[in-house]
C-alpha positions in Angstrom: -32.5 -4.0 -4.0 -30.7 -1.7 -1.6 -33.5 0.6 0.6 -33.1 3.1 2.5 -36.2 4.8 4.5 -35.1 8.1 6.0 -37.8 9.6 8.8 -37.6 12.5 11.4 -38.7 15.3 12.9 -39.6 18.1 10.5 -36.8 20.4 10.3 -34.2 17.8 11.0 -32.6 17.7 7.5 -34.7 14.9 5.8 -34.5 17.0 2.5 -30.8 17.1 3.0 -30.7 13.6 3.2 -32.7 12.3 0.2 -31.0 14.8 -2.2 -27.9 13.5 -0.8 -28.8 9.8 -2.2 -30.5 11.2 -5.2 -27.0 12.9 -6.0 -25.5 8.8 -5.4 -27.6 7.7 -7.8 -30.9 6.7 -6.0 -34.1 6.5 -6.9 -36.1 9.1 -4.3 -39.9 9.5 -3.0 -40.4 12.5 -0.7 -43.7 12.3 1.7 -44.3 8.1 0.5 -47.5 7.5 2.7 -46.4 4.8 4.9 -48.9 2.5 4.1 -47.7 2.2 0.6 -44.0 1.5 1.2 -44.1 -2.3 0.0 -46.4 -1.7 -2.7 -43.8 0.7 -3.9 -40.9 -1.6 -3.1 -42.7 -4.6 -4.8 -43.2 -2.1 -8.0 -39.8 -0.9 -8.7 -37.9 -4.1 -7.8 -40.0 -5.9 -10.5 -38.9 -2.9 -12.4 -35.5 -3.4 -12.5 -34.4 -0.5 -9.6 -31.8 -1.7 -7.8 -31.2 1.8 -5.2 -34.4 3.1 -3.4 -34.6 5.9 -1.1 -37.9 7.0 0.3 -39.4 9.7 2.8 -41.8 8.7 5.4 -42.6 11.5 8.0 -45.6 12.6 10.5 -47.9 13.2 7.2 -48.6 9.5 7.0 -49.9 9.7 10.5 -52.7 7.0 9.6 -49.9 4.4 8.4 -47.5 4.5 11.0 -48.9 1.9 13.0 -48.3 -0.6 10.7 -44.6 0.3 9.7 -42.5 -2.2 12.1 -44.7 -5.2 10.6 -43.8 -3.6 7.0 -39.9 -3.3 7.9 -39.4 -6.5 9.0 -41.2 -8.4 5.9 -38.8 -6.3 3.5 -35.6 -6.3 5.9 -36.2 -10.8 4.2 -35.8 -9.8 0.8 -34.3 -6.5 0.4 -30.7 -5.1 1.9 -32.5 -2.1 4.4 -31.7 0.7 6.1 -33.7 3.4 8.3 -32.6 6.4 9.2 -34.1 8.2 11.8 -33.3 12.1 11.8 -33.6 14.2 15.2 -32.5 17.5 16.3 -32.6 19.2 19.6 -36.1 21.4 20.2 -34.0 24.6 20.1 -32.2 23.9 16.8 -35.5 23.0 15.4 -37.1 26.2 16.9 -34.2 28.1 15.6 -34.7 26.9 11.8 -38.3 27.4 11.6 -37.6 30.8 12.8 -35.3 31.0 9.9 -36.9 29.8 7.1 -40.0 31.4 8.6 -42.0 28.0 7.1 -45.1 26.4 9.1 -44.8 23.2 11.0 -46.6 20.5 9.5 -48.9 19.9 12.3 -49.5 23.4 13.1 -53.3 24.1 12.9 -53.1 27.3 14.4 -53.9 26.3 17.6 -51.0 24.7 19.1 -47.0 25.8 19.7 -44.4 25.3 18.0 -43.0 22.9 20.6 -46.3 21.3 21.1 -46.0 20.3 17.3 -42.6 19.1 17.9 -43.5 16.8 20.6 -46.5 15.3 18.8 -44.3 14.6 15.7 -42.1 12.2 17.7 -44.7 10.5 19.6 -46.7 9.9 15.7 -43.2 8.6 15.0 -42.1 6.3 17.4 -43.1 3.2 15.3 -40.5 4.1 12.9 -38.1 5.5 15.9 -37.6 2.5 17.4 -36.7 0.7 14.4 -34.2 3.1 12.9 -30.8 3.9 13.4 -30.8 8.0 15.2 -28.7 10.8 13.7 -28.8 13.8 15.4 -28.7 16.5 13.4 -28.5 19.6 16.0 -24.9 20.9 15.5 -24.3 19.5 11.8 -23.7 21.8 8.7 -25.7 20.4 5.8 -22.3 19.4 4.1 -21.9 17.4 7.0 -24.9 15.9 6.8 -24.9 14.8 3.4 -21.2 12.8 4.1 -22.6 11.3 7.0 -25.5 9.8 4.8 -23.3 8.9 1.5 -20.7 7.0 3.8 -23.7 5.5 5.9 -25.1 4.4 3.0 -22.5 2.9 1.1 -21.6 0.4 4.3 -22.5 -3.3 3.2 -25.2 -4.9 4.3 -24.1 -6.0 7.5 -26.3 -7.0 10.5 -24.9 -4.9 12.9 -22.7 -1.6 12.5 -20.7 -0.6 14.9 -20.6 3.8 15.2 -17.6 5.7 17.2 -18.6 9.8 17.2 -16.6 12.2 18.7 -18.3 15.7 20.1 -17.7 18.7 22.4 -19.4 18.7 25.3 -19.5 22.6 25.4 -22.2 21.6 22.1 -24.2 19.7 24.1 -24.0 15.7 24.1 -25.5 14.1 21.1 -28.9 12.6 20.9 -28.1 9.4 19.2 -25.9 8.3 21.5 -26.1 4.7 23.1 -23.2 5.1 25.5 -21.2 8.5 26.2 -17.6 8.6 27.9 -16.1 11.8 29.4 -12.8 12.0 28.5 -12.3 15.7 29.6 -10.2 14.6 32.9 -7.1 13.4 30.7 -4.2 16.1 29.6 -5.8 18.7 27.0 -3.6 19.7 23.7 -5.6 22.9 23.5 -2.8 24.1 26.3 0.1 23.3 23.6 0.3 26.4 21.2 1.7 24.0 18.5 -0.9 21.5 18.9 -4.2 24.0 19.6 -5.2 24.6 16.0 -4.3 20.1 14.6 -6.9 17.6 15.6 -6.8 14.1 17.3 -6.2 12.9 13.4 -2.8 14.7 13.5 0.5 12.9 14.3 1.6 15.9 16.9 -1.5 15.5 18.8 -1.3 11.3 18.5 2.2 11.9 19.7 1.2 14.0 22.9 -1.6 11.8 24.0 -0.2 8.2 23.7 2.8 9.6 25.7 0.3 9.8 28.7 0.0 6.7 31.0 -3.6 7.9 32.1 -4.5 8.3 28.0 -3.7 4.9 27.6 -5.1 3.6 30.3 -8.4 5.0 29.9 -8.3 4.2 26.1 -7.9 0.2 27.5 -10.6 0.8 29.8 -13.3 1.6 27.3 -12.1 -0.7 24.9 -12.6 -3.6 27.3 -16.1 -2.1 28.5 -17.2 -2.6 25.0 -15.8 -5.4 24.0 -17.3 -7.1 26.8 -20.9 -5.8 26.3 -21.4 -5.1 22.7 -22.7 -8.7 22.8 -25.3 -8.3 24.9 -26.6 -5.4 22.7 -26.0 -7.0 19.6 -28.3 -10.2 21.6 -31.1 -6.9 22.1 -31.3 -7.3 18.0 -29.8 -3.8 17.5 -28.7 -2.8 14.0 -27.1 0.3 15.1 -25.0 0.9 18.2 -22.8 4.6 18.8 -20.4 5.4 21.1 -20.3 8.7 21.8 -17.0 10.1 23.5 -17.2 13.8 24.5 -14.1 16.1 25.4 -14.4 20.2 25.7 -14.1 21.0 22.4 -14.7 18.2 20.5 -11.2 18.6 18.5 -8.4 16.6 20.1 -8.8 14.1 23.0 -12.5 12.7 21.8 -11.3 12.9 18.2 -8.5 10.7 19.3 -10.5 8.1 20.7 -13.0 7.9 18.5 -10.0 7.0 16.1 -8.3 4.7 18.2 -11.4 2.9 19.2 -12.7 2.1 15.5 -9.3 1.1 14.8 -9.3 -1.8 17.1 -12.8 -3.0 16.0 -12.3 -2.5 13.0 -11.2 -6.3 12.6 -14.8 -7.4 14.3 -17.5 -5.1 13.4 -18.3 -2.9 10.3 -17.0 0.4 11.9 -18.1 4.0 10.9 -16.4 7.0 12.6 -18.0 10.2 13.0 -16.5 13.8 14.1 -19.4 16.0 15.3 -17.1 18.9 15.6 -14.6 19.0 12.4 -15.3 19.9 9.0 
């Protein structure tokens, strides 16, 4: 059976992301109380369901505890994944104000951002044991690619995440390690190259012409080839590198490109580009 257990912070796109694998064919449970995850598990494998996606979130308060202990008995016998969704306390504020819907926690007597911060510490058991996707600047078109191609990765041990991002958007919260590349020649400056993307040949073109390009691109390629083993040791599933430029269009785009390219032959790679369509 392929699992995957999708958590966050209310307002964070969890719906987003289970209608996502519903649309791929899974078999969903909003709000599973946490305490019956390998009941249900144990049910619908016996039962012939071979794609699972459940919804655990800060209702299950009383189960959380025990969710680590529950992940690790089914991460033996079934292929799982746990997504943890997250989203910066003013991009949460800013939906609720929008959809003008109460917090779950919200008795009346607390803040919104009081709420917010009680939510992730009731979730930290399933935090810490999931990989983070930080939903703050993502369209929910966006999101729902990101999951799919998540999703559809085999069942490696380790995956290997290189995602691009503006830093004028703020640096993303899922982010393990984060290089500045805004010091190296910008294509936004070009008027033939301002509206392509580090995917476009032009832009390729322009940036691998540049001794400084080329030597920074060798520099973080040898940082992380020298200690993505010592994380992978730390018994990570998960690991992103985040690499940031103004914009988010050209110069991180490129490197985000050119770095999964050359791991690509060690690690299952995903790339991600917070900024593009």
């Amino acid at each position: 059976m392929r699992l995957v257990v999708i958590s966050g912070v209310s307002g964070s796109g969890k719906s987003v992301a289970l209608k996502a694998l519903e649309d791929g064919g899974y078999y969903c449970i909003d709000n599973l109380p946490a305490d019956m995850l390998p009941d249900v598990v144990d049910h619908l494998d016996a039962s012939g369901c071979t794609d699972l996606a459940v919804s655990i979130d800060a209702r299950s308060a009383t189960g959380l505890p025990g969710v680590p202990e529950a992940l690790d008995a089914l991460r033996a016998r079934v292929q799982l994944k746990v997504i943890f969704l997250d989203a910066k306390d003013e991009a949460l504020v800013k939906r609720f104000s929008e959809t003008r819907r109460r917090h779950p926690l919200n008795t009346g007597e607390r803040s919104l951002q009081e709420c917010i911060r009680e939510e992730r510490d009731l979730l930290e058991p399933l935090s810490s044991r999931a990989h983070h996707l930080d939903t703050s600047e993502l369209l929910a078109n966006n999101l729902r690619d990101w999951i799919r191609d998540f999703c559809q990765m085999s069942n490696a041990a380790f995956t290997l995440v290189f995602q691009s991002f503006g830093f004028k958007h703020g640096i993303p919260l899922d982010a393990d390690l984060v290089f500045d590349v805004r010091c190296l020649p910008n294509p936004h400056y070009d008027p033939d190259l301002r509206f392509l993307t580090g995917r476009d040949a032009p832009v390729i073109d322009f940036l691998r012409c540049h001794e400084r390009v080329r030597t920074m691109l060798g520099d973080i390629q040898a940082y992380v080839e020298k200690w993505l083993p010592d994380y992978i040791a730390d018994n990570r599933s998960y690991f992103t590198v985040a690499i940031g430029c103004t914009g988010g269009q050209h110069r991180s785009v490129f490197f985000a490109e050119s770095l999964a390219q050359h791991f690509r032959g060690s690690q299952q790679v995903l790339v991600r580009h917070r900024e593009l369509p």
